[in-house]
N, C-alpha and C positions, 0 to 999 in steps of 0.2 A: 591757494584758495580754490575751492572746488567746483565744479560748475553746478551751476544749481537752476535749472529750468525754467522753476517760475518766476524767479528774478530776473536771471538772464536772458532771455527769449524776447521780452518786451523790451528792453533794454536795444537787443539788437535790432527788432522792429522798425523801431524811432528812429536807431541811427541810419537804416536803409530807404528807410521811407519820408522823410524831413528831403520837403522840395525849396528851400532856401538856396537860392544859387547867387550870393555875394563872396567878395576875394573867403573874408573871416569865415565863412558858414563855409564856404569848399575845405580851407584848412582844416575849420572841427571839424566838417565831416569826413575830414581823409584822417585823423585821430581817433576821430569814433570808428572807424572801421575797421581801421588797425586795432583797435581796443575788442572788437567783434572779433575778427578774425584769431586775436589771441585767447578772445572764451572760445569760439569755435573750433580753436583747434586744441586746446585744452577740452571740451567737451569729448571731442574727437576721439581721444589722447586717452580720456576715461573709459570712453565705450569699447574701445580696442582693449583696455586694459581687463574691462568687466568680460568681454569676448573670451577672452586668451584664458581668463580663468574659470567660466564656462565649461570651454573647452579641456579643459586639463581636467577641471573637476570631471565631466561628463566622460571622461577618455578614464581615468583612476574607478568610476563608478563601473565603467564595463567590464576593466579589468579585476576589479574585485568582485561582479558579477559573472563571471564566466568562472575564478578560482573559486566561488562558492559554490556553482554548480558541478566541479569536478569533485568539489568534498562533500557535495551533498550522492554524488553517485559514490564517489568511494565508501562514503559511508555507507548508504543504499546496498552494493556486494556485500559490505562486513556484514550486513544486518542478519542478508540472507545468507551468509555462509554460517554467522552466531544461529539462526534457526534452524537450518539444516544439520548444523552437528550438536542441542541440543533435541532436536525430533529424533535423531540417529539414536544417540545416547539411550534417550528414556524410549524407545523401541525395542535397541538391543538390554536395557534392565530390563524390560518385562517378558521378553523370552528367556532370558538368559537366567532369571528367578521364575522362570516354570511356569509365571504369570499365564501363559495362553498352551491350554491343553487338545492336544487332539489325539483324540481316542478312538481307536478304530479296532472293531470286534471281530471274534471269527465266530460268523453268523451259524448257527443252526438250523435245518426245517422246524418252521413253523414258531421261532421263538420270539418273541414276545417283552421279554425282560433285561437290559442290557445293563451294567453295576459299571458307572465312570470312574476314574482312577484317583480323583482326587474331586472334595466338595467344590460345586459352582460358588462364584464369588456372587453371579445374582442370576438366580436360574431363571430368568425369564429372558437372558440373553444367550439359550445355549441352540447351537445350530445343528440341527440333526440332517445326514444326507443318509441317503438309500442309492444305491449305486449314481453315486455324483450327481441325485437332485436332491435339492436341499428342501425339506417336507416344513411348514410352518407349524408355531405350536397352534391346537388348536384343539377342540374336544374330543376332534374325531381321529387325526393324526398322532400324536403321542403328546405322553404326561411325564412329567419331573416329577421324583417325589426323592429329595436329600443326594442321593450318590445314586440315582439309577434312574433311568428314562422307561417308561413303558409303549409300546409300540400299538397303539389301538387301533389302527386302520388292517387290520388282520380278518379273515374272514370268519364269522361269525356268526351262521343259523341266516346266513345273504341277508341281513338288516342294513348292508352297506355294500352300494351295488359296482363304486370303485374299488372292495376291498381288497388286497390280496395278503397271501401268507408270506412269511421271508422264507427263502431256501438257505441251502449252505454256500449256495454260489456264489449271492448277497455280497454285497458290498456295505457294512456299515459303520459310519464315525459320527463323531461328536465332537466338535470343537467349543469352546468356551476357555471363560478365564476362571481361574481359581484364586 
């Protein structure tokens, strides 16, 4: 029989608190407290019992919390090593299929016109440098037009008071995708 609080609690109450001092009432109450003593330590008996498993539980919960955090970092490296070697991959496919062109000219004085080696994939991403600065598109710096860049910051009747001409000393490329 299990111990059960609300019954048993009042139960032992009575039998600690009952001020009857005759021979018979000393004997019941040396029965009733041994009858107490035996929920009490039945009670006892349970709490240690629900303790102990508590405790195992709470000890298995750690334990399976700490092995899930080393799977969840394990997993965590896999992830990043799965996206580092497909970033790798689809980087080396897209050089490796020509996908990114860089084109670099042997400038002329004064030229103007430069014919890129293969069509842009979307000419409004193509990066024009002039000895290692990279010039922005823009109306007055240069124009795409299909497979060729034109060079319009060139000096021009001085309408463009940055402008200058290329030489052949020039350094000029074009990077883009195709």
């Amino acid at each position: 029989m299990a111990y059960n609080k609300a019954n048993d609690l009042p139960d032992i109450q009575n039998d600690v608190l009952t001020s009857d001092t005759s021979a018979n009432s000393k004997i019941s109450k040396l029965n009733q407290l041994k009858t107490s003593a035996k929920r009490i330590t039945k009670a006892i008996n349970e709490l240690n019992d629900k303790l102990g498993a508590a405790q195992e539980s709470a000890a298995s919960a750690t334990t399976e919390a700490a092995a899930a955090k080393d799977e969840v970092v394990g997993m965590k490296t896999e992830v990043q090593n799965m996206v580092t070697e497909i970033v790798t991959k689809k980087i080396t496919e897209v050089v490796v299929s020509n996908g990114i062109q860089n084109d670099e000219f042997a400038c002329e004085n004064n030229q103007t016109v430069f014919s890129l080696t293969k069509t842009p994939a979307d000419k409004n991403n193509i990066l024009f440098y002039i000895n290692g600065i990279k010039y922005p598109k823009t109306d007055y710096c240069y124009h795409e037009d299909s497979n060729t860049i034109e060079w319009l910051n060139a000096v021009k009747n001085d309408q463009r008071p940055n402008a200058f001409s290329l030489k052949d000393t020039d350094s000029v490329s074009a990077i883009y995708m195709s």
